[in-house]
N, C-alpha and C positions, 0 to 999 in steps of 0.2 A: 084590764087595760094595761097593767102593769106589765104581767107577762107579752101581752102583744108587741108592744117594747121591746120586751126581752127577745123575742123571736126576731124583728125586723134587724135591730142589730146586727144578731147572729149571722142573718141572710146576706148583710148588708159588706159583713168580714169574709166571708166564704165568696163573693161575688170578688172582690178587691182580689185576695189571692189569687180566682184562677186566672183571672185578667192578666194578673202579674207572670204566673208563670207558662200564660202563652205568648211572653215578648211583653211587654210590657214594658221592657228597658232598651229594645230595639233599635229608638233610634239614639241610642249614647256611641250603639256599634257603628266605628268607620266603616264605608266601604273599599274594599279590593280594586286597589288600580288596574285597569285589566294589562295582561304581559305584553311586552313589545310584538309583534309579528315577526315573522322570520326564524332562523337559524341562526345563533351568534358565533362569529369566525372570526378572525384574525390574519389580515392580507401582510400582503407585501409589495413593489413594485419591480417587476422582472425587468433588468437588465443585463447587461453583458459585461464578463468577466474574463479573467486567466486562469485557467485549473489545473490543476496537477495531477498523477499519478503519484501516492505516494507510498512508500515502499521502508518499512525501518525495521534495522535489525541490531543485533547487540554487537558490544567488543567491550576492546578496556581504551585506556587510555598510557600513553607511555613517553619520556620526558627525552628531550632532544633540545642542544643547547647550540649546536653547529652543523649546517648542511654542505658537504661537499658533494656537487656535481661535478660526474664522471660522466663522457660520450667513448665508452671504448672501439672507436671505429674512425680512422678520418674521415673527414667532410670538410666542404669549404661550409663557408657565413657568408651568408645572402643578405642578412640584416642585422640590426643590432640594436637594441630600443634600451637599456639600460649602460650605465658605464659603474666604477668601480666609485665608492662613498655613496651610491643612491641608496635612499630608502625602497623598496621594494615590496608588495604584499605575497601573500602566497597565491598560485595562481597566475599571477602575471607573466606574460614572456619578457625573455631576456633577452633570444635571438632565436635569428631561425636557420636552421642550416638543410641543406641542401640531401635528403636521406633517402632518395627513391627509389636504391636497388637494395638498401637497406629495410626499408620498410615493407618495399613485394617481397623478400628472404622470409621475415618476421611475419607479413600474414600467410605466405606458403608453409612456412613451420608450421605456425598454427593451424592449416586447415589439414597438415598433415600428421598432426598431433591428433588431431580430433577424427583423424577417418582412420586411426590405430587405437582409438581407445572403443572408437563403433563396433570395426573388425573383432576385436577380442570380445566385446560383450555379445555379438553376434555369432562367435561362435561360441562362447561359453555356452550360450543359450541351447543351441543347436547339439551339441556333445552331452547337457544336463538331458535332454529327452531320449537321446540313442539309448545312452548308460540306464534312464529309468525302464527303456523298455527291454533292456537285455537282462536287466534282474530280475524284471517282473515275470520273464518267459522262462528262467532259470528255475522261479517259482512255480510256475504253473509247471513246469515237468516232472516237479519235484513231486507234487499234489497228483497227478497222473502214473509215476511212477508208484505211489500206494494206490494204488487201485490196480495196477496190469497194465495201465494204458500208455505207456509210454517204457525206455527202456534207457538203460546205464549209459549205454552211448550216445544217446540224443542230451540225457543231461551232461556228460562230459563236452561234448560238440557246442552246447550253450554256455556253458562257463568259460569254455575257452575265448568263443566272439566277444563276451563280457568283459575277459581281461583283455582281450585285444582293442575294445572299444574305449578301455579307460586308459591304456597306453597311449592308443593314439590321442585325445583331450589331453593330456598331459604333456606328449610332446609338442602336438599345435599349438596349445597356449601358452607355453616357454617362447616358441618361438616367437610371437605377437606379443608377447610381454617386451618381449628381449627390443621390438620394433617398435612399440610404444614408449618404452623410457628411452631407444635411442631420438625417437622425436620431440619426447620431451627435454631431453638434453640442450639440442636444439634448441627449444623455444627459451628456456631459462639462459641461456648464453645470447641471444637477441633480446632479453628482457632487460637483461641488463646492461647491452646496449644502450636501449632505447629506456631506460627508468627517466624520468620526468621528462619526457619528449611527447612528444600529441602527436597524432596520424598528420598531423602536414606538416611534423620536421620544426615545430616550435618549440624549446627549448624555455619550459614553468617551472617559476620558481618553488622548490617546495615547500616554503615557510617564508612568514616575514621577519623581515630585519635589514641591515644592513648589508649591502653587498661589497663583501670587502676586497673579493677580488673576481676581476673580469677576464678571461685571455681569450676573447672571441674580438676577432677585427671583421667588421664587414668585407667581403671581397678575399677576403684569407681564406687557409684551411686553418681547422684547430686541431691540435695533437691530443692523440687517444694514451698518450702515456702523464699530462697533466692535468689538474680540474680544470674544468671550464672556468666556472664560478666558485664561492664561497659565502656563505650569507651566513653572518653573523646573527643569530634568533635566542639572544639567551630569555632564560627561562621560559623557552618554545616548547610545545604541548603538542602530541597528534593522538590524534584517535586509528585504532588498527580492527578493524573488521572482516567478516567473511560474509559471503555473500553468492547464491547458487548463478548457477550459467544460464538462467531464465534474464536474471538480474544486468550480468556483468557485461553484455554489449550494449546496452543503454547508460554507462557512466564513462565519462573521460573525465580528465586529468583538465582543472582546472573549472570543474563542475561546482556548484554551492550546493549544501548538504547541511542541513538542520542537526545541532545535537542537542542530547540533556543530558546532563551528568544528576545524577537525583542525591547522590551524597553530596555533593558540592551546592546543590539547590539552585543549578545553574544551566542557563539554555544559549545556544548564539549560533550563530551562523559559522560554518568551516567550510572549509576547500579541498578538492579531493587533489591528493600528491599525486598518487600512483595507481592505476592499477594492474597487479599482475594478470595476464594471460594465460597462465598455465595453472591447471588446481590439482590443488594436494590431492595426492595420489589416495589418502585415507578418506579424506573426507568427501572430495571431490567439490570444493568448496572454493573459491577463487578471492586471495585478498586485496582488500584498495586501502592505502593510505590519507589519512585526511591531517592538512593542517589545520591546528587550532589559531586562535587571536592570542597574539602576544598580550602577556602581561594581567590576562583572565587571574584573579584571585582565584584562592581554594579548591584548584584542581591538581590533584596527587598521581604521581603515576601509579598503573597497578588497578584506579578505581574504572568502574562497569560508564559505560554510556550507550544509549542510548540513540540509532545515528537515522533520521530521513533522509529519502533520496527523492529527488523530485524528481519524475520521470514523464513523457508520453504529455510534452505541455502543449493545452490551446488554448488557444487565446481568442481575445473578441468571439465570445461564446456565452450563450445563454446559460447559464449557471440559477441554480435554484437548491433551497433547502432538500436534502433527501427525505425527510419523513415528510415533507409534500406530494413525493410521487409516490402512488397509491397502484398496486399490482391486482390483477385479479385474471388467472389462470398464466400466457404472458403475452397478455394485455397490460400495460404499462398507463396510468392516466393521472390525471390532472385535474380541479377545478380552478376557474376561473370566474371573476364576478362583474356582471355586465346587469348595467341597468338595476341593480338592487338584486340579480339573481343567479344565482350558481349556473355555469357552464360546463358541462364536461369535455372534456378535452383529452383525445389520445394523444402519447410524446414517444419517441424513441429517444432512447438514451445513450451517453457513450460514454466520457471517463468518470469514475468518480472519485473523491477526495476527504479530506477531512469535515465531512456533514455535509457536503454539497455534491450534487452530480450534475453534470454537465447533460442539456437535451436540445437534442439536433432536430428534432423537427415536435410544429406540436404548440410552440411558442412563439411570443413577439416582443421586444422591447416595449415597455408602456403599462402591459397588462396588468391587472391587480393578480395576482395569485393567493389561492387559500393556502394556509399552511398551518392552521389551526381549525378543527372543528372539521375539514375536507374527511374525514371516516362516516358523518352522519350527512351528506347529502346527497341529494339524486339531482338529476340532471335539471333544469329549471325551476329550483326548490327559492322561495324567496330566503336571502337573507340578512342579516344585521351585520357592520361591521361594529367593531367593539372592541378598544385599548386594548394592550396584552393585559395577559394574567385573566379575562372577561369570561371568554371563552372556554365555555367545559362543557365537558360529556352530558348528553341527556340523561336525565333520570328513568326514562322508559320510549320504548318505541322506537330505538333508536336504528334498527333494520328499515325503518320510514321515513329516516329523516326527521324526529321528531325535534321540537327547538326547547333545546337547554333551557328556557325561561319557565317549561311549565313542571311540575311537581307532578308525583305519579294521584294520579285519583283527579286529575285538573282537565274538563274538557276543554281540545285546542280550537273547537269550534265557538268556542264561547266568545 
């Protein structure tokens, strides 16, 4: 009897156990909230902006305490919008004079500048192919004359077209040289003319400060042998840059021009003084003067900045994040979310800017746009919107659209 005991016990532990370890403690386990549905994104609402072209290139910086304006050309004064004691900014006109056979002179220079520097590269070009083909045949007869195939006199007959081909390049391009710096001449002597003059004969201050002396009278002429003006700008600052011929017909005199100076720790807004017309013959590189704001702390002559140019501006335009628009061969797209669900949307594009580009068709004021998560959707894919920072990359299946909420090994049909 005893033993029988002893055995039911036994049975009775062995029973307990397997119980136990098939769940037994089952329901202590929570269950799994099932995941949101959808794809989790992060929108935005499109509307219309002003965007820029923007365009930044290096220079220094260099110190300037007094500007005197010189017109070396008479002209009457048509207008007159500042007088002498005014405070003045840089950028602002002071008058306008009267410079219209001065200024067709100045763009005829210039377009004659510019069809003596085409000339000359057009033929250098043309004289580098003669010259390589009259060495090259000087060689091949040479290479024929060891074999039999050719004779003394045919290579004598080819060296000679060779130095007559390099004579002649050498005499034409003197000559075109000699008519390119004489139209550059030109353009430098109406440069300086016209230095802080604007294409309609207005007359910009280079810098601010005080303008301590004025000899422009409305209805007068003013004389090319005294300053116009004089502006007093102590501890005046400009920044002096180079900039290519791609560049330099999209900026005037009087233009706003972002700088940063990174040693100084310093950013602000400048004004362009000048710019030349004519580029260095080395570099081929055309400079613009920019004044800075008077009175800028911790800016040294001598240091690097740093200068944007805004160019190529539209305005009331649909402006959207760039790592929104999504390329794919060039098809250019877009989602949108309508109803709880991803829309695809074609855009064509046109300027773009600092993170944003501008899209001309494609879009509408109002719309939510995707600008987060838009790499894992397809075209009527449901989704979640969801606070920034929400929104990340799936863990799997993401060529499908799969939605970021589920974990790899998670069925999304559950």
């Amino acid at each position: 009897m005893t033993r029988n005991k002893i055995l039911a016990a036994l049975l009775a532990a062995a029973l307990a156990l397997s119980l136990a370890a098939c769940g037994g403690g089952t329901d202590e386990t929570p269950e799994e909230e099932p995941a949101a549905a959808g794809v989790a994104v992060q929108v935005e609402t499109i509307g219309a902006d002003t965007i820029y072209t923007e365009n930044t290139v290096s220079g220094q910086l260099t110190a300037e305490e007094q500007s005197t304006i010189m017109v070396a050309v008479s002209a009457k004064c048509t207008a007159v919008y500042a007088e002498a004691g005014d405070e003045v900014k840089a950028g602002e006109t002071l008058c306008t004079l009267d410079l219209g056979s001065t200024l067709s002179s100045y763009n005829a220079a210039g377009i004659s500048y510019r069809s003596a520097v085409q000339s000359y590269n057009d033929q250098s070009a043309v004289f580098e192919k003669q010259i390589a083909l009259a060495e090259k045949n000087v060689r091949d007869l040479k290479e024929l004359f060891e074999i039999g195939a050719a004779s003394q006199m045919e290579i004598d007959q080819a060296e000679l077209q060779l130095q007559s081909a390099v004579a002649q390049r050498n005499s034409t391009l003197s000559q075109l040289e000699a008519g390119m710096q004489n139209a550059l001449s030109n353009v430098e002597q109406l440069d300086t003319v016209l230095e802080n003059v604007d294409a309609r004969g207005n007359v910009v201050a280079p810098i601010s400060g005080t303008l301590v002396t004025m000899n422009a009278a409305e209805g007068s002429f003013i004389s090319n042998t005294m300053p116009l003006a004089v502006i007093d700008g102590a501890e005046q600052m400009k920044a002096v840059v180079q900039v290519s011929e791609a560049l330099v017909p999209k900026l005037s005199a009087g233009d706003n021009a972002s700088v940063s100076v990174s040693a100084a720790n310093r950013s602000f807004e400048a004004v362009i003084r000048s710019v030349e017309r004519a580029a260095n013959m080395q570099t081929r590189l055309y400079t613009v003067t920019l004044s800075l704001p008077s009175g800028t702390d911790g800016l040294l002559a001598g240091m690097f900045a740093d200068v944007t140019f805004h160019t190529d501006v539209s305005e009331n335009t649909i402006v959207v994040p760039t790592e929104a628009v999504l390329t794919r061969g060039e098809t250019q797209y877009v989602f949108v979310v309508e109803d709880g669900a991803a829309k695809y949307v074609e855009v064509t594009t046109g300027l773009t800017g600092n993170g944003v580009t501008e899209v001309l068709t494609g879009l509408e004021s109002g719309q939510m746009l995707v600008t987060v998560g838009q790499a894992y959707l397809s075209d009527g894919d449901p989704v979640r919107i969801v606070p920034g920072g929400d929104a990340s990359a799936p863990a799997a299946d993401t060529e499908a659209g799969g939605d970021p909420a589920f974990e790899d090994g998670e069925d999304q049909g559950e």
